[in-house]
C-alpha positions as CSV (number, residue, x, y, z in Angstrom):
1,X,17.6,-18.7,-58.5
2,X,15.3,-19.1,-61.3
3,X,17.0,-17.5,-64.0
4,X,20.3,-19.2,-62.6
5,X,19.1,-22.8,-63.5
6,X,18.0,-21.8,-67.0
7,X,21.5,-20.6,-67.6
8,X,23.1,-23.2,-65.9
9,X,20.5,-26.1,-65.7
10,X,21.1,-27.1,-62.3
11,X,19.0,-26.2,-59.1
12,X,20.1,-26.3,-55.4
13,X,18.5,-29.9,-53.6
14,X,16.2,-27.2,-51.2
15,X,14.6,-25.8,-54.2
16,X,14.4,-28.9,-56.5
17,X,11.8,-30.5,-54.6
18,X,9.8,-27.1,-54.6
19,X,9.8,-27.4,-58.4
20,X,7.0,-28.9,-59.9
21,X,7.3,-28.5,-63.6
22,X,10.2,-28.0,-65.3
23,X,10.7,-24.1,-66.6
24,X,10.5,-23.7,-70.2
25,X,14.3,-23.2,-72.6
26,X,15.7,-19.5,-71.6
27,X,15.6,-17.6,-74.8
28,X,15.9,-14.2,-75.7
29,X,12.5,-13.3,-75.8
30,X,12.4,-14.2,-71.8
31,X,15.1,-12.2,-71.2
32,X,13.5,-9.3,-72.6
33,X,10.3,-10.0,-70.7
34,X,12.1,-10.2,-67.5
35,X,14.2,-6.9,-67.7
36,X,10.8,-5.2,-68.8
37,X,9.4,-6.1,-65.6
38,X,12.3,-4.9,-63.6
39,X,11.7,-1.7,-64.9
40,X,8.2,-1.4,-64.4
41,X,9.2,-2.5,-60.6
42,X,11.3,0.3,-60.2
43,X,8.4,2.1,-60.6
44,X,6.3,0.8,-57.7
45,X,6.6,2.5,-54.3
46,X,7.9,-0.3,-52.2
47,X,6.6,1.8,-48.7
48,X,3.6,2.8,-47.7
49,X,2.9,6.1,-47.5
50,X,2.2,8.1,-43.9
51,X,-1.3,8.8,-45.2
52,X,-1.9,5.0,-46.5
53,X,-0.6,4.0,-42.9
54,X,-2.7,6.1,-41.1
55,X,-5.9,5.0,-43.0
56,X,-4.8,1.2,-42.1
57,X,-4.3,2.0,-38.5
58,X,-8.1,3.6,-38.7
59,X,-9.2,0.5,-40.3
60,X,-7.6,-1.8,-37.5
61,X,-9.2,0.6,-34.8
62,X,-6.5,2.5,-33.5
63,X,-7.3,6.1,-32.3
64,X,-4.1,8.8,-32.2
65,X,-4.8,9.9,-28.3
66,X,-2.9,11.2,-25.3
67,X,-1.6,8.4,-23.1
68,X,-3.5,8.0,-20.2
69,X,-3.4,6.0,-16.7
70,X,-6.5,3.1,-18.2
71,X,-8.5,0.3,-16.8
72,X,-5.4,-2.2,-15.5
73,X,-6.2,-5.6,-17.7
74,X,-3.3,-7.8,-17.2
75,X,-3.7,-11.2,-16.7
76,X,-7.5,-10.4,-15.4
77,X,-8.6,-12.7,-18.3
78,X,-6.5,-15.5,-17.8
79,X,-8.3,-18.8,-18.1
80,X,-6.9,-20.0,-14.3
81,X,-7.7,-16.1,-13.0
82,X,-11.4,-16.3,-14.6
83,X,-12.0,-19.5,-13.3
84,X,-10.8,-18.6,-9.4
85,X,-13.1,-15.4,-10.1
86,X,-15.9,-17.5,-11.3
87,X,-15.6,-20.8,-9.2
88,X,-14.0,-19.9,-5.8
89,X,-14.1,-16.0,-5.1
90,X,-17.4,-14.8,-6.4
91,X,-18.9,-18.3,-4.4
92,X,-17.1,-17.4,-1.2
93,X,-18.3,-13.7,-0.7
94,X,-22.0,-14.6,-2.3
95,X,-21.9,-17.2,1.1
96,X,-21.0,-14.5,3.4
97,X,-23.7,-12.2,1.7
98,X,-26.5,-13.2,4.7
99,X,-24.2,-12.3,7.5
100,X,-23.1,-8.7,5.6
101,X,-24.4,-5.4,7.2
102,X,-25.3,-3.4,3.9
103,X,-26.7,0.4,4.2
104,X,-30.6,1.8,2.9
105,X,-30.6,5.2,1.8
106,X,-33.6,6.8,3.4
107,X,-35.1,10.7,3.4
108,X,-35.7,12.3,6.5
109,X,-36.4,16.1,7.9
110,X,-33.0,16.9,6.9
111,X,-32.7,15.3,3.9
112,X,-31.7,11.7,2.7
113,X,-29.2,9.6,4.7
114,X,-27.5,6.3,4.7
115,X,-29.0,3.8,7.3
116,X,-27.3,0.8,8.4
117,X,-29.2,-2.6,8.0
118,X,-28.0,-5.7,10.4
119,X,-28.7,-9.3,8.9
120,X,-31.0,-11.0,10.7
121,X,-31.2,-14.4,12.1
122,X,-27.2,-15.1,12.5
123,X,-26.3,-18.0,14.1
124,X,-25.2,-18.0,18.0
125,X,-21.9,-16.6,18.1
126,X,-21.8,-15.5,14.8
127,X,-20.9,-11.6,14.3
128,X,-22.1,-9.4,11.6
129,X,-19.5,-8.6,8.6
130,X,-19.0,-5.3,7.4
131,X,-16.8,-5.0,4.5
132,X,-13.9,-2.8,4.2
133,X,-12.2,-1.8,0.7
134,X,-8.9,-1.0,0.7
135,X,-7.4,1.7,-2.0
136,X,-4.5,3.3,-2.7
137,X,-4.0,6.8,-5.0
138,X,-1.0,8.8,-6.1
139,X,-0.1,12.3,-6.6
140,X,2.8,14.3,-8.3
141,X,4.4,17.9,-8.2
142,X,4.1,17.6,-12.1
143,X,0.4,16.1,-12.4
144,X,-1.7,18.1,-14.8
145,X,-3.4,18.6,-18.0
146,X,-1.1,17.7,-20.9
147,X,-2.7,20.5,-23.7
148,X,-2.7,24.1,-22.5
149,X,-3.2,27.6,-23.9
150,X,-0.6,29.0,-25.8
151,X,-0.4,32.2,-27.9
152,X,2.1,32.9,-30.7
153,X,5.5,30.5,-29.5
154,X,5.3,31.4,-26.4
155,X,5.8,27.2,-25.0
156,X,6.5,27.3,-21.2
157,X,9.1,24.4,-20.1
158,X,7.7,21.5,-18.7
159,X,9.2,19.0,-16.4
160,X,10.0,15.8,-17.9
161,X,9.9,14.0,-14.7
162,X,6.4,13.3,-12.6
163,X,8.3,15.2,-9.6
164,X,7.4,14.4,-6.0
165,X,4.9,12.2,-5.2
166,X,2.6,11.6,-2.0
167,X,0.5,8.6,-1.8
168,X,-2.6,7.6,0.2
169,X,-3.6,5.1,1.3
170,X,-7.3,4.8,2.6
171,X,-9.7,1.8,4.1
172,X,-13.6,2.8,2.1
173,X,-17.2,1.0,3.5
174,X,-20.5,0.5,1.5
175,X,-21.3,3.6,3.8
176,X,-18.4,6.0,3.0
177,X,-14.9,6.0,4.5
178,X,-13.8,4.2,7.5
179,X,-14.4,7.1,10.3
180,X,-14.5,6.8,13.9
181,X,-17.3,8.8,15.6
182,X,-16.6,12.4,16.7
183,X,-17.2,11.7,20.1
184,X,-15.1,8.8,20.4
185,X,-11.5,8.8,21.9
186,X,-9.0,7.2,20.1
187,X,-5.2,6.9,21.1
188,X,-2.4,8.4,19.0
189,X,-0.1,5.8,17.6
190,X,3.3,7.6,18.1
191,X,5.5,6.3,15.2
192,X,2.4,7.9,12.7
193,X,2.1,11.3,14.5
194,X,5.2,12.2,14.7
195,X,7.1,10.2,11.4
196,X,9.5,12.7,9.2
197,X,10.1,9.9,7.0
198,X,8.0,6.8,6.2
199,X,3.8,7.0,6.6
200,X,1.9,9.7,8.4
201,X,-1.4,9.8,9.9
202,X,-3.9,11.8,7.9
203,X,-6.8,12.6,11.0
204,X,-6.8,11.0,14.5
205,X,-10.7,10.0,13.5
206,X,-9.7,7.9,9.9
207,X,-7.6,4.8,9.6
208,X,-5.8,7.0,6.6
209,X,-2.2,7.6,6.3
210,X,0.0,9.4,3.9
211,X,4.0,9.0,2.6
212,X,6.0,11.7,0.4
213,X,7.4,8.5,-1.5
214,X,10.8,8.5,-3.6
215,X,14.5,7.7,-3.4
216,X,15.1,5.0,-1.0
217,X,11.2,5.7,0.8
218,X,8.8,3.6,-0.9
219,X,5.2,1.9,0.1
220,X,5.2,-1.9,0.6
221,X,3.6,-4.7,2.1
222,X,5.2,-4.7,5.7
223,X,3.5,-0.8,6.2
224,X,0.4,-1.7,4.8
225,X,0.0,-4.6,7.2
226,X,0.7,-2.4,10.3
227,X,-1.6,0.3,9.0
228,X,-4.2,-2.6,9.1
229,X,-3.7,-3.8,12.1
230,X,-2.7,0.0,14.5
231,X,-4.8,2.1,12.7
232,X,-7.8,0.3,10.2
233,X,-9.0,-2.0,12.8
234,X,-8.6,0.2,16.4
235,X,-11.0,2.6,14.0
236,X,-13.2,0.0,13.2
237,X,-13.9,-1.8,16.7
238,X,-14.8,2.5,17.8
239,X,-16.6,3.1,14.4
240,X,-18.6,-0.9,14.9
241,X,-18.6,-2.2,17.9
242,X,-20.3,-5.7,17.4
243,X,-19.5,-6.2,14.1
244,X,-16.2,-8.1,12.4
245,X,-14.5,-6.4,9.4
246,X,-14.0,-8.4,6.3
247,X,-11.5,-6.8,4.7
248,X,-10.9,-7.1,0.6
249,X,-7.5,-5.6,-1.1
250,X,-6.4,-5.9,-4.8
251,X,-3.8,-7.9,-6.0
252,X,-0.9,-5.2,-6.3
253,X,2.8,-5.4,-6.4
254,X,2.9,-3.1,-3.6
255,X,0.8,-5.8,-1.3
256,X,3.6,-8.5,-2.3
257,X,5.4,-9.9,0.7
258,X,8.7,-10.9,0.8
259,X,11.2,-13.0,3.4
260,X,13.5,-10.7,4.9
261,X,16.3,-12.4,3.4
262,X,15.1,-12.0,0.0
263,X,17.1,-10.4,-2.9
264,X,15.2,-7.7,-4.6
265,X,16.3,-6.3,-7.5
């Protein structure tokens, strides 16, 4: 645009408030300095190269890696979600924290062992809380290790799908998984022992159950509320009798609940 208005001495409105000074007369000499720095332009690589790029990624602190299931981080650090975390949460299990049951490890003839503690001093009519983690985990036909042994070209196909998967989903104490004692008798719950599609029961002694997942069979929020309440808490009344269960679950899509009418995409 430049080299326009010293031809033609007139510069678009947009630009003419940009311009400070005028530029000095076009002459030849200009004209000569200008086309001499075209050429030398030419001459510039106008793309970095895959070795300068790499370098810069170094520099920025990015690491060339395998992709890998990570620490989960969205939204965690939200101004709103730290301040419920800090202000409201954190306060509200920190109040319970004198009526928790909470386990000593102590060593014994046969070795060490986990020994439950009761609070003392509850209030009349208060029970003691014992808290219950929930957890879910995932597994595919096609799981494994992404680097192998290979010798000459010898490359075995791989499937590009994750296969089949099974998931399980498990209740966890500060003392180890929610079990019912041995010698304890515990009712089967029919739709669990004998389910070909949907959740199964893992053992007749843990609140755990299991579903081949896939196609139109898929975990949600209705089956983990009836593994809670016919499975996680029948084991828990066997496994503590005295106690109530204070149970904590993570905020996962899975755990969503919808109204029946609702349109899911």
């Amino acid at each position: 645009m430049i080299s326009s208005y010293w031809q033609t001495g007139i510069l678009p409105f947009e630009e003419q408030s940009e311009l400070k000074d005028p530029p000095p007369p076009y002459t030849q000499e200009i004209e000569v300095q200008l086309a001499q720095l075209a050429e030398e332009r030419n001459d510039i690589q106008d793309t970095l190269s895959s070795r300068m790029a790499v370098k810069w990624l170094k520099e920025l602190g990015y690491t060339y890696r395998d992709v890998r299931e990570g620490v989960y981080k969205n939204r965690h650090e939200r101004e709103d979600v730290v301040q419920y975390r800090q202000q409201c949460f954190f306060l509200a299990l920190e109040a319970l924290k004198t009526r928790m049951v909470h386990w000593e490890l102590v060593t014994g003839a046969k070795g060490e062992d986990l020994r439950m503690v009761y609070p003392t001093a509850l209030p009349p009519g208060e029970k003691p809380f014992v808290l219950i983690v929930h957890d879910e985990s995932t597994f595919n036909a096609n799981d494994g290790h992404l680097k192998i042994w290979l010798k000459d070209d010898n490359i075995p196909l791989r499937e590009k799908s994750r296969g089949k998967g099974i998931m399980v989903s498990d209740f966890l104490t500060p003392g180890g998984r929610l079990r019912a004692p041995a010698n304890t008798h515990l009712a089967p719950v029919p739709e669990y022992e004998a389910a070909e599609h949907g959740p199964k029961r893992l053992n007749l002694y843990l609140a755990t159950c299991t579903i081949e997942y896939g196609g139109d069979i898929w975990w949600d929020g209705d089956q983990l509320v009836d593994q809670v309440l016919k499975l996680a808490i029948p084991v828990f009344e066997t496994a503590f009798p005295g106690c109530q269960e204070l149970f904590l679950f993570d905020n996962a899509t899975s755990h969503a609940a919808y109204s029946k009418k609702a349109l899911r995409a």
